[in-house]
N, CA, C and O atoms as a DFTB+ gen file, in Angstrom:
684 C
 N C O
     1  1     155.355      87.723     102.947
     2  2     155.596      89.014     103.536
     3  2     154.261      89.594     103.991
     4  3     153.260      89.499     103.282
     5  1     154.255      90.253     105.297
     6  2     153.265      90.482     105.852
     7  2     153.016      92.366     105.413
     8  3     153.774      93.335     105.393
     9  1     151.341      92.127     105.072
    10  2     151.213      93.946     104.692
    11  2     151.117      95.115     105.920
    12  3     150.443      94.884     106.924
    13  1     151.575      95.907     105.813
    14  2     151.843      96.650     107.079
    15  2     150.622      98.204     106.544
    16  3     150.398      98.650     105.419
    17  1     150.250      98.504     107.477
    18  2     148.964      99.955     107.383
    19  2     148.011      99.074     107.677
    20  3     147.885      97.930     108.114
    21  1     147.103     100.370     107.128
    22  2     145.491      99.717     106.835
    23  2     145.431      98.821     106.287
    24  3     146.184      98.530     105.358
    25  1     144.071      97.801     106.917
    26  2     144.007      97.278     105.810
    27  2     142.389      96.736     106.154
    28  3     142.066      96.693     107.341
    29  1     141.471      96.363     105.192
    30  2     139.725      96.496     105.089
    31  2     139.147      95.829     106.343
    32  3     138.059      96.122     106.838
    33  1     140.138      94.744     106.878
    34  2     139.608      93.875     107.648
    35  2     139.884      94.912     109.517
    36  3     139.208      95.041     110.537
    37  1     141.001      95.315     109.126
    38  2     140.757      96.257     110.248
    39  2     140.154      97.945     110.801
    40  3     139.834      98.319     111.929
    41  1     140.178      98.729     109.421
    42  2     139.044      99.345     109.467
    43  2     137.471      99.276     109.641
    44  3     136.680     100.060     110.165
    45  1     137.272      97.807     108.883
    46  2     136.035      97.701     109.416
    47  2     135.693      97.109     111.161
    48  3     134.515      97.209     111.501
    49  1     136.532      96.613     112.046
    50  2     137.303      95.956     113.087
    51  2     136.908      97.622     113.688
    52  3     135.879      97.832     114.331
    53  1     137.706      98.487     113.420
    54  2     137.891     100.110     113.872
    55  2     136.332     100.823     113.873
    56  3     135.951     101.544     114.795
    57  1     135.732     100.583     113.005
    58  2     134.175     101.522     112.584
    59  2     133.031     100.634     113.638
    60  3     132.176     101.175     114.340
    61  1     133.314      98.963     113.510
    62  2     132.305      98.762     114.629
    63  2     132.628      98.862     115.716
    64  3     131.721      99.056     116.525
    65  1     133.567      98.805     116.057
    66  2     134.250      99.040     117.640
    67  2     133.760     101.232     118.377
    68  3     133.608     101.672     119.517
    69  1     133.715     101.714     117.398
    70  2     133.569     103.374     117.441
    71  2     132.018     103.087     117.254
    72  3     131.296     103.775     117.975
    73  1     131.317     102.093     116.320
    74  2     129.678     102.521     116.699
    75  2     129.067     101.929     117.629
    76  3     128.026     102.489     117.973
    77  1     129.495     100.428     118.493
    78  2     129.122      99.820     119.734
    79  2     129.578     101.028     120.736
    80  3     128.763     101.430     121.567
    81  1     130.518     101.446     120.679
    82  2     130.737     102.688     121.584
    83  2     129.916     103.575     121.852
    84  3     129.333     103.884     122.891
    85  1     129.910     104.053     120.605
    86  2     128.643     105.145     120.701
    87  2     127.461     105.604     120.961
    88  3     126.925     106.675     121.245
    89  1     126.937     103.477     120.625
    90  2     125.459     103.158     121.079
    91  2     125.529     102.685     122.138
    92  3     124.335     102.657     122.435
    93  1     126.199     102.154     123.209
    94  2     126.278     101.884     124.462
    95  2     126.379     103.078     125.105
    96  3     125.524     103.234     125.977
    97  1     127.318     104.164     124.923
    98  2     127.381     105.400     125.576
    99  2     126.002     106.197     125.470
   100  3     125.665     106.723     126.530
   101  1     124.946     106.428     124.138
   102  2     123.856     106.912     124.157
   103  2     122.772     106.316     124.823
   104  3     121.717     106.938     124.949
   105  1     122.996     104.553     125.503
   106  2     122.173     104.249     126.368
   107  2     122.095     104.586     127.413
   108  3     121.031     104.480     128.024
   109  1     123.780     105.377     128.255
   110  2     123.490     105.480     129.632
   111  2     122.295     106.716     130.304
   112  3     121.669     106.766     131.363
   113  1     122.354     107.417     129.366
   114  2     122.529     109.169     130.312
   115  2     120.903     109.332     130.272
   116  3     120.386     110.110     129.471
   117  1     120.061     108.486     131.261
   118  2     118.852     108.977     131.619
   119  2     118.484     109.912     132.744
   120  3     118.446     109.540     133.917
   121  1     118.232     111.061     132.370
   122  2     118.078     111.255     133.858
   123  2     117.267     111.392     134.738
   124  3     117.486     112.064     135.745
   125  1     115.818     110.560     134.422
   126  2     114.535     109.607     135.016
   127  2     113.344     110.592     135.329
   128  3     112.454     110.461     136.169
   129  1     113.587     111.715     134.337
   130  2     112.372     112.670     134.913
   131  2     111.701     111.774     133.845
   132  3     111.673     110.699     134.443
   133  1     111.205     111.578     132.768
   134  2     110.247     110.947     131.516
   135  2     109.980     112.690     130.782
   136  3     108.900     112.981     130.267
   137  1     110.990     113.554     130.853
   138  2     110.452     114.714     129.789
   139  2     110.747     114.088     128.459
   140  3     110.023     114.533     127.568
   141  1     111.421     113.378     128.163
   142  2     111.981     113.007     127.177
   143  2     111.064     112.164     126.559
   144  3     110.671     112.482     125.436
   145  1     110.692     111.249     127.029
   146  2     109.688     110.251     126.649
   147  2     108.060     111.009     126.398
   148  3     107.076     110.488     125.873
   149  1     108.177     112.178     126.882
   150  2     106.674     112.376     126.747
   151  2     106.896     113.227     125.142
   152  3     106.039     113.258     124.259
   153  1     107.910     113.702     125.090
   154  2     108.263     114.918     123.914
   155  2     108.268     114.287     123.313
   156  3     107.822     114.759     122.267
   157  1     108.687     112.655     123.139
   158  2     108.647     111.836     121.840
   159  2     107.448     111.365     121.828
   160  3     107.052     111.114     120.690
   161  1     106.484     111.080     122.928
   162  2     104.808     110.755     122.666
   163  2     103.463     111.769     121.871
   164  3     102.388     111.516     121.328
   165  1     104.560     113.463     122.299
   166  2     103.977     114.120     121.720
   167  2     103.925     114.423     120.397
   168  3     102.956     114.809     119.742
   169  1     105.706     114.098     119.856
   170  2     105.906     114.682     118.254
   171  2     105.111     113.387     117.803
   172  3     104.378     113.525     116.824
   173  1     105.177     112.124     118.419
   174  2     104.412     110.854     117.663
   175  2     103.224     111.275     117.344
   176  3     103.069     111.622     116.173
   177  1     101.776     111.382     118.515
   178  2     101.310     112.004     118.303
   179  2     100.343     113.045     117.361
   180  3      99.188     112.965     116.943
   181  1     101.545     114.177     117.234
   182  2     101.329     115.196     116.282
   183  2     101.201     114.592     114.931
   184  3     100.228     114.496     114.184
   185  1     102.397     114.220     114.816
   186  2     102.945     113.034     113.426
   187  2     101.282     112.596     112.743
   188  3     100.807     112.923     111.656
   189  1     100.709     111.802     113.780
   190  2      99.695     111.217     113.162
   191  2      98.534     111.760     112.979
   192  3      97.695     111.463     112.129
   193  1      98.469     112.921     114.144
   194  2      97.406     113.510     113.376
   195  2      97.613     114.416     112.139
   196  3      96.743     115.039     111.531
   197  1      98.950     114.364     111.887
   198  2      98.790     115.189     110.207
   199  2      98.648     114.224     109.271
   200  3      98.403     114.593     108.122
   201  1      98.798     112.474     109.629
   202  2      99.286     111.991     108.793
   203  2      97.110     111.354     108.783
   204  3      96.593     110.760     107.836
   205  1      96.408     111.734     110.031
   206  2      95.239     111.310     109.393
   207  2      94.627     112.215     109.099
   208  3      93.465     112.036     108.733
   209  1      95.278     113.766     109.156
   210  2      94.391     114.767     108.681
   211  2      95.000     114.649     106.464
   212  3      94.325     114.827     105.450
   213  1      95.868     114.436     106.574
   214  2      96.534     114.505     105.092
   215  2      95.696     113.188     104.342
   216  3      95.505     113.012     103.139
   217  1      95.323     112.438     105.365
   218  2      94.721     110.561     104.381
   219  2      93.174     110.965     104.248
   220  3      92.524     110.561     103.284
   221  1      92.561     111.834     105.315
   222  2      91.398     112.480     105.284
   223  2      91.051     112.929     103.703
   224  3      90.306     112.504     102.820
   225  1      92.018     114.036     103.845
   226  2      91.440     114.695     102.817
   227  2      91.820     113.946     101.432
   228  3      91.066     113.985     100.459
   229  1      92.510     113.564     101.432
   230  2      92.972     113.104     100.056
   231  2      91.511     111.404      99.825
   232  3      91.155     110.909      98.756
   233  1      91.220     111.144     100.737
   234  2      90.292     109.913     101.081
   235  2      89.375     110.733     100.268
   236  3      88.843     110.220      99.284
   237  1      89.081     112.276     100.669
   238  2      87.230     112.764     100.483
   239  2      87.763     112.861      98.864
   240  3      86.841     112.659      98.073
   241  1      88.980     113.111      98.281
   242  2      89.165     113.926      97.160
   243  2      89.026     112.742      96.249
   244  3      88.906     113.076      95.070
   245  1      89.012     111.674      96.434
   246  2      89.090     109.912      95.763
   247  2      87.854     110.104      95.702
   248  3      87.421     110.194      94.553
   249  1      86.837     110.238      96.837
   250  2      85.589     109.900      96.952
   251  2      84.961     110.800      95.749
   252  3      84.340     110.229      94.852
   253  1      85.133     112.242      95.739
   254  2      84.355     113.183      95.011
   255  2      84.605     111.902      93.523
   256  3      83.801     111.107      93.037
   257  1      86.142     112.208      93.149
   258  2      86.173     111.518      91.671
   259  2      84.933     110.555      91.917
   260  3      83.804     110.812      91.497
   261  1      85.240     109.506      92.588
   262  2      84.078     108.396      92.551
   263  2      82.860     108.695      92.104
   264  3      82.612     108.218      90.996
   265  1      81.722     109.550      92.776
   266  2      80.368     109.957      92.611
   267  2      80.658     110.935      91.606
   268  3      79.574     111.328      91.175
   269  1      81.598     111.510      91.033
   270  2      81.395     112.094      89.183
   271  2      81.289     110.346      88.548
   272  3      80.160     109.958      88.246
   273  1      82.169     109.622      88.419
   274  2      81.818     108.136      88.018
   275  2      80.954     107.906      88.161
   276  3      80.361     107.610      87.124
   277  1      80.129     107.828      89.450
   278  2      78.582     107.139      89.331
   279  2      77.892     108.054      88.459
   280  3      76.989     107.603      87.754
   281  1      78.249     109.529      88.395
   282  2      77.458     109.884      88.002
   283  2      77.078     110.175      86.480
   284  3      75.923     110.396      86.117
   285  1      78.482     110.143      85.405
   286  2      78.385     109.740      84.099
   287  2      78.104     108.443      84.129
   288  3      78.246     108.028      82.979
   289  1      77.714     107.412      84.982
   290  2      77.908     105.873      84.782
   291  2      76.099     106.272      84.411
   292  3      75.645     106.120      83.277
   293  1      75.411     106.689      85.368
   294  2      73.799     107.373      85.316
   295  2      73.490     107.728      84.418
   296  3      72.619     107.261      83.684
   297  1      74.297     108.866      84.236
   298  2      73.644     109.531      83.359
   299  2      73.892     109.174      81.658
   300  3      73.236     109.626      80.720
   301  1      74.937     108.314      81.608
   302  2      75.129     108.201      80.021
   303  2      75.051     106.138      80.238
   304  3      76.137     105.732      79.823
   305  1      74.408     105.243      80.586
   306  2      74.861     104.290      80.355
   307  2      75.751     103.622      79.888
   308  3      76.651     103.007      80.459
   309  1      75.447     103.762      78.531
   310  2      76.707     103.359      77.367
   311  2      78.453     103.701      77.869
   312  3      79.502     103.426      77.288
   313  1      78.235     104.300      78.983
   314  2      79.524     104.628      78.717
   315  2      80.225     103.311      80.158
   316  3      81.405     103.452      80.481
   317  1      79.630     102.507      80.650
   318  2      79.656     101.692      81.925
   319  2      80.658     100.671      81.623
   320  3      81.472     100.297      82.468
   321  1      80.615     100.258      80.545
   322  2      81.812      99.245      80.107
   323  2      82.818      99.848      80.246
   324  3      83.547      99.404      81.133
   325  1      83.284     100.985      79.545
   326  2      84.574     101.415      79.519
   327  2      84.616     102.005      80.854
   328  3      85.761     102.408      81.059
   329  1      83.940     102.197      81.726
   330  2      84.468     103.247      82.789
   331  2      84.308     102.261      84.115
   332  3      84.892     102.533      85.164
   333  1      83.666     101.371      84.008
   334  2      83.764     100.324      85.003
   335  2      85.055      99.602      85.967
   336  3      85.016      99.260      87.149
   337  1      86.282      99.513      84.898
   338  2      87.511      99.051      85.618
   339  2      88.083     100.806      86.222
   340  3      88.396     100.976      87.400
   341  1      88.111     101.550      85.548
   342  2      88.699     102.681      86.050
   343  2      87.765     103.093      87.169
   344  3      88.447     103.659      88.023
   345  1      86.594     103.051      87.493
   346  2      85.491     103.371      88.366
   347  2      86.031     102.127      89.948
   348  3      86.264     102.323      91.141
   349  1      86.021     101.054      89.151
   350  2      86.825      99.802      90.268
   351  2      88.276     100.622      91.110
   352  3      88.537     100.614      92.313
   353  1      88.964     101.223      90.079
   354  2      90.490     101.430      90.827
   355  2      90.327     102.150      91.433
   356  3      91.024     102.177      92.447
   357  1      89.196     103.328      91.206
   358  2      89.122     104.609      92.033
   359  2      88.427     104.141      92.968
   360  3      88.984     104.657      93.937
   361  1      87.135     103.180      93.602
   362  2      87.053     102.762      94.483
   363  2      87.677     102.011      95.320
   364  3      87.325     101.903      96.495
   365  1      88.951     101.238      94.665
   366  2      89.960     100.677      95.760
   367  2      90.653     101.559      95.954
   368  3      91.264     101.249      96.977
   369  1      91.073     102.779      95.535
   370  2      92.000     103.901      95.980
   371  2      91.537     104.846      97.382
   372  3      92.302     105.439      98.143
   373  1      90.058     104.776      97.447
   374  2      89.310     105.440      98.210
   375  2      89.361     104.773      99.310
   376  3      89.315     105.379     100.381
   377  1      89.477     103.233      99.255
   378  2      88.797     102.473     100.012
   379  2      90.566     102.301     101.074
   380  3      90.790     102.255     102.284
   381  1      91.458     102.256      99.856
   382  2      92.884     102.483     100.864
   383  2      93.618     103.404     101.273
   384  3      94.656     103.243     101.916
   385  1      93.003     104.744     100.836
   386  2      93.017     106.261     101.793
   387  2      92.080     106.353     102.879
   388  3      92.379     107.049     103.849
   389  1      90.950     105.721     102.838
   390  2      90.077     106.371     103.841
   391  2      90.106     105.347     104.751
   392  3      89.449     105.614     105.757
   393  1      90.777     103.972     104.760
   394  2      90.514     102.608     106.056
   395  2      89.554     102.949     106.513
   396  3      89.587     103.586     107.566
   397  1      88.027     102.565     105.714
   398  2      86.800     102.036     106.291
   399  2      86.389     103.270     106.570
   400  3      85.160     103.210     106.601
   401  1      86.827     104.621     106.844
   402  2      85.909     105.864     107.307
   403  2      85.512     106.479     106.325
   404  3      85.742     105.946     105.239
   405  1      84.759     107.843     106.332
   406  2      84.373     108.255     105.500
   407  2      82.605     107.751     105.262
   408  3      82.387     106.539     105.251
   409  1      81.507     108.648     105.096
   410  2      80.603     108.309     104.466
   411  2      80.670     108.771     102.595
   412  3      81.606     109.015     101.834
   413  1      79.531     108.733     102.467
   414  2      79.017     108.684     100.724
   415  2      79.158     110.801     100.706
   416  3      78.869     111.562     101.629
   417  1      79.632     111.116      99.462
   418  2      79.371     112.442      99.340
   419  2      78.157     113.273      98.606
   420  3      77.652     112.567      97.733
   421  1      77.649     114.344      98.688
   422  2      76.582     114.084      97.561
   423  2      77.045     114.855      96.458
   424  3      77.900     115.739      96.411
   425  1      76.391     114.405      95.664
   426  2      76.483     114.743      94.158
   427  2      76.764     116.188      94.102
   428  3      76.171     117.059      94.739
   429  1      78.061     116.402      92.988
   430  2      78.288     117.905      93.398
   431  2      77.293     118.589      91.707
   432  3      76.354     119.328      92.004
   433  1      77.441     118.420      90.573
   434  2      77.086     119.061      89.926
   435  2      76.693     117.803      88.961
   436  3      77.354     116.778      89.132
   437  1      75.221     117.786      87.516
   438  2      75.213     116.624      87.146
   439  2      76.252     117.537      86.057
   440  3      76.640     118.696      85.910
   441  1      76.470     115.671      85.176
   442  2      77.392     115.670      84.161
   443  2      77.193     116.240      82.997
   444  3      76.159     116.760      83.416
   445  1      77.247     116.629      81.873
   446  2      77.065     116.761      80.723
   447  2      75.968     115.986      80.210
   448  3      75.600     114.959      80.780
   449  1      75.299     116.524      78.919
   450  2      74.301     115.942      78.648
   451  2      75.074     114.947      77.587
   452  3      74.755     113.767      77.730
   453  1      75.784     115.145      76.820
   454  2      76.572     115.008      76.009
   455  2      77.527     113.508      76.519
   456  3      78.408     113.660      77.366
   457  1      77.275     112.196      75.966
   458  2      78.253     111.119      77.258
   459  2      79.897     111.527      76.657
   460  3      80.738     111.375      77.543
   461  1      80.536     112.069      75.159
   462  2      81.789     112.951      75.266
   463  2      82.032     113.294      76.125
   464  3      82.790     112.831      76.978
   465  1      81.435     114.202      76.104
   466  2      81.703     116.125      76.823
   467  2      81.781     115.203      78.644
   468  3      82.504     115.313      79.634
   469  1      80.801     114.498      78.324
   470  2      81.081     113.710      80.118
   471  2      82.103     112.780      80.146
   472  3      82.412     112.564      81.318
   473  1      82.546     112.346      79.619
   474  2      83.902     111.367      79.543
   475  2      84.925     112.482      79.584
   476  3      85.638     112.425      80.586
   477  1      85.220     113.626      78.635
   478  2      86.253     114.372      78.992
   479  2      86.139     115.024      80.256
   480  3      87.166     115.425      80.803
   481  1      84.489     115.256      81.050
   482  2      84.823     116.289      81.854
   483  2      85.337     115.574      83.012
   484  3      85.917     116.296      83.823
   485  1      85.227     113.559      83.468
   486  2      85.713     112.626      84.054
   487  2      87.535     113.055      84.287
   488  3      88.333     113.237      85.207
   489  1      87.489     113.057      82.773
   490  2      88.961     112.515      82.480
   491  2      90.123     113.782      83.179
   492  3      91.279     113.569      83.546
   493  1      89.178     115.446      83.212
   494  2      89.853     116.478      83.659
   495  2      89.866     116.011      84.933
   496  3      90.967     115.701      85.387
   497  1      88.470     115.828      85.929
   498  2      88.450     115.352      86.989
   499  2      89.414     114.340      87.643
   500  3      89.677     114.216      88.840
   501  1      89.858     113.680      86.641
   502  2      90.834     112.324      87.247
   503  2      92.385     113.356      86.818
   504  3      93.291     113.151      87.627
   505  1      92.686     114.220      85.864
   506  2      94.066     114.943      86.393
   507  2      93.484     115.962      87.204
   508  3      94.429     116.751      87.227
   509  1      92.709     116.422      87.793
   510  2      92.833     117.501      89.016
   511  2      93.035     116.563      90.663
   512  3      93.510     116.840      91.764
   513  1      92.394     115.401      90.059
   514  2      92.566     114.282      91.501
   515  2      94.109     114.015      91.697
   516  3      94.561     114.072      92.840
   517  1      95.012     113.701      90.533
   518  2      95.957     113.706      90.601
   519  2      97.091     114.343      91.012
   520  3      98.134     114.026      91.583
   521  1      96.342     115.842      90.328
   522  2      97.235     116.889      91.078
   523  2      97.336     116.963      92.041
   524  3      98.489     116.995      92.472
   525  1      96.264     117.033      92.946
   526  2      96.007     116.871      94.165
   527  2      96.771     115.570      95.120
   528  3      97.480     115.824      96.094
   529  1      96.566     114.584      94.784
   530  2      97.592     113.641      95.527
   531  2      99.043     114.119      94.930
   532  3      99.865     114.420      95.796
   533  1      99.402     114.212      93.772
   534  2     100.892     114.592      94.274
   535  2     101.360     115.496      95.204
   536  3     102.387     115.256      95.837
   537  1     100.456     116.939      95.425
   538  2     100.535     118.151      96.274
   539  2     100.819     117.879      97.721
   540  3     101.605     118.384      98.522
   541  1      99.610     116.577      97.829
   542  2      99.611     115.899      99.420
   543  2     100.865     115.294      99.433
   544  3     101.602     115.319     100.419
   545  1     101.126     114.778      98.429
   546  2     102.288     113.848      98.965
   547  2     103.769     114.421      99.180
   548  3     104.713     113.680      99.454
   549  1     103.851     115.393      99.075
   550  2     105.418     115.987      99.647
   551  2     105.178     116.516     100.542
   552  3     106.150     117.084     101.040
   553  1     103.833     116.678     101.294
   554  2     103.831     117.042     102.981
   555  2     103.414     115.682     103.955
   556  3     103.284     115.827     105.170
   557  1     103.185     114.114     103.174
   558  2     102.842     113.392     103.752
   559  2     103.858     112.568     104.356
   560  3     104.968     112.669     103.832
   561  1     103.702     111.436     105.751
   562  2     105.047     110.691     106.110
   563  2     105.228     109.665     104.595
   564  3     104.638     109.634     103.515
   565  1     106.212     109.005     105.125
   566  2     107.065     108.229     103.959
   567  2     105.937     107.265     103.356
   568  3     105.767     107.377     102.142
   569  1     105.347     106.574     103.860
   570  2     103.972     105.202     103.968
   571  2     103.048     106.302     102.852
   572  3     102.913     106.339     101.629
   573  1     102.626     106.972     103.781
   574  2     101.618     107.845     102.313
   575  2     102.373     108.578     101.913
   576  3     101.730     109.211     101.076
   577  1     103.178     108.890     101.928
   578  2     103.683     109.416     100.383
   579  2     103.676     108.068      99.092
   580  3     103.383     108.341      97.928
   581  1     103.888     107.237      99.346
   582  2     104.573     106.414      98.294
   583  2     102.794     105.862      98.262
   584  3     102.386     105.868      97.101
   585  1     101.913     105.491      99.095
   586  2     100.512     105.269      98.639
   587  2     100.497     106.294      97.618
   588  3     100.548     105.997      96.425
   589  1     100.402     107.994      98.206
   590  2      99.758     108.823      97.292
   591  2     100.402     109.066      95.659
   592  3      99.802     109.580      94.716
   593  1     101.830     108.512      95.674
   594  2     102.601     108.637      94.550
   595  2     101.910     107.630      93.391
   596  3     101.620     107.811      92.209
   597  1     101.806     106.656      94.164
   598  2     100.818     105.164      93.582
   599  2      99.272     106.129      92.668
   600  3      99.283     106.368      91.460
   601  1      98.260     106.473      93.496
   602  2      97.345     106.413      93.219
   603  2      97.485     107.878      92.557
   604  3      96.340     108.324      92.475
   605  1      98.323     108.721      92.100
   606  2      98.598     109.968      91.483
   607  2      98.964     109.505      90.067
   608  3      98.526     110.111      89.089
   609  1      99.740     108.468      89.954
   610  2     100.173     107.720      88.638
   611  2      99.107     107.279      88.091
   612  3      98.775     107.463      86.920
   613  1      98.385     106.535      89.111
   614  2      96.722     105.623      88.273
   615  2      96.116     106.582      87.972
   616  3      95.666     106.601      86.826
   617  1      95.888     107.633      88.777
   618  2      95.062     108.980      87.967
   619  2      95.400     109.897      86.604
   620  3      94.800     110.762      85.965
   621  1      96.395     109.380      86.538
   622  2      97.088     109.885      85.201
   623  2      97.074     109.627      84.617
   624  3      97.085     110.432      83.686
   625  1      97.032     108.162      84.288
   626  2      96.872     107.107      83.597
   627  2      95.660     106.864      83.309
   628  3      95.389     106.274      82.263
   629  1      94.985     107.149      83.920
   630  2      93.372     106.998      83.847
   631  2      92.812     108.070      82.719
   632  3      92.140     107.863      81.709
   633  1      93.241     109.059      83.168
   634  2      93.042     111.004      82.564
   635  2      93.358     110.279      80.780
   636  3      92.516     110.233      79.883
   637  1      94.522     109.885      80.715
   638  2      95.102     109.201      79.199
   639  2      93.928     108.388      78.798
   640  3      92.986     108.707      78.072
   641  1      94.152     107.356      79.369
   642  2      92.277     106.669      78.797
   643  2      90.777     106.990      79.116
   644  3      89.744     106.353      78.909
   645  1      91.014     108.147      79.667
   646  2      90.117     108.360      79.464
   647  2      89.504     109.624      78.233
   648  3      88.425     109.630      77.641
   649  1      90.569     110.545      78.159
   650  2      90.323     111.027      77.115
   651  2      90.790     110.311      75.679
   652  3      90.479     110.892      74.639
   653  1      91.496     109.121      75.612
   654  2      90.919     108.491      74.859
   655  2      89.850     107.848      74.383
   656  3      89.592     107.536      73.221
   657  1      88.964     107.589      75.832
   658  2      87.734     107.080      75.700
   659  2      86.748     107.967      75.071
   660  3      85.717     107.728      74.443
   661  1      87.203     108.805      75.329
   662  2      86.046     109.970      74.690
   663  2      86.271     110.241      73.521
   664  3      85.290     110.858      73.106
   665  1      86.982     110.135      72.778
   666  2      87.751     110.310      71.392
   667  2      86.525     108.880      70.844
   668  3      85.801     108.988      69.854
   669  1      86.558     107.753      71.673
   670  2      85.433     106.944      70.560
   671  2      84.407     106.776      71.060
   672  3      83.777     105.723      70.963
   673  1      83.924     108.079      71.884
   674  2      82.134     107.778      72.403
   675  2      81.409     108.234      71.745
   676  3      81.769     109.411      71.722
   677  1      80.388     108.124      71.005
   678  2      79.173     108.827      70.669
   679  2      79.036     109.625      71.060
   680  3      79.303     109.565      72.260
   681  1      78.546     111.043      70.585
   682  2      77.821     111.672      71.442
   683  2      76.634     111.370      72.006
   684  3      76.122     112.141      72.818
C-alpha cells in the first residue's frame, strides 16, 4: 500500500526546488550602474580597517606585557626560568596580532625591586592584558575574535602561574 501526504523525500524535493528558485531569481536583477558593487567595496573596506585598527591595538597591548617580561627577566634574573615559556607565548601572541608590524616599545616603568612583588606585579599585568583582549573581542570580526578569545585564555592562565610563581620566589 502506497503512503499518501507528505512525505521526507518530497519535502526535501519541495525546499530545494523553492531555494534554486530563489537563487536564480536573486541573480537576475542587475541594473549595471556598479552602485552596488562599490557599497560592498566600501563596507569591505571599512570592515578592515576596524579589523586592523582593533589587531593594532591589541598587537601594542601584547607588546607592552612583553617589555614588563624583559623587564623583570633584567631586573631579577632568577626569575628567567620560570618566566621564559610564558615570556615565549606572549611573544608568539604579539607576533600573531601584529603580522610582522609594529616596532619595540619603551620601557614604561622599572619593576619592583623585590623579584615577588615583580612576579605579582607581571602576573596583574597579564590579567589586565586579558581583560583587554576579551573587551576587543566582542567588537572584533569572527577570525579575531576567536584569535583574541585564544590569547585572553593564555593570559589567564598565565596570571594563575604566575601568581603562583610568586608564591615560591625569593624575595
Amino acid at each position: 500500500m502506497r503512503r499518501t501526504g507528505t512525505t521526507r523525500r518530497g519535502a526535501l524535493t519541495a525546499t530545494g526546488a523553492i531555494v534554486l528558485g530563489a537563487t536564480l531569481a536573486g541573480c537576475g536583477g542587475d541594473d549595471g550602474d556598479g552602485r552596488e558593487d562599490s557599497t560592498i567595496a566600501d563596507a569591505r573596506a571599512a570592515a578592515a580597517q576596524v579589523e586592523n585598527t582593533l589587531r593594532l591595538t591589541a598587537a601594542t597591548t601584547s607588546r607592552k606585557l612583553l617589555v614588563q617580561y624583559d623587564q623583570v627577566v633584567k631586573a631579577h634574573p632568577g626569575t628567567e626560568s620560570g618566566l621564559a615559556p610564558l615570556r615565549d607565548a606572549v611573544r608568539a601572541h604579539t607576533t600573531a596580532l601584529s603580522q610582522g608590524e609594529g616596532g619595540a616599545l619603551a620601557p614604561s616603568h622599572p619593576p619592583a625591586t623585590d623579584a615577588k612583588a615583580a612576579v605579582k606585579e607581571l602576573a596583574a599585568a597579564e590579567r589586565r592584558t586579558a581583560d583587554a583582549h576579551t573587551a576587543t573581542l566582542l567588537k572584533a570580526p569572527p577570525e579575531l575574535s576567536r584569535l583574541l578569545a585564544s590569547i585572553a585564555a593564555a593570559g589567564a592562565a598565565h596570571a594563575y602561574l604566575l601568581t603562583e610563581l610568586a608564591k615560591e620566589t625569593s624575595s
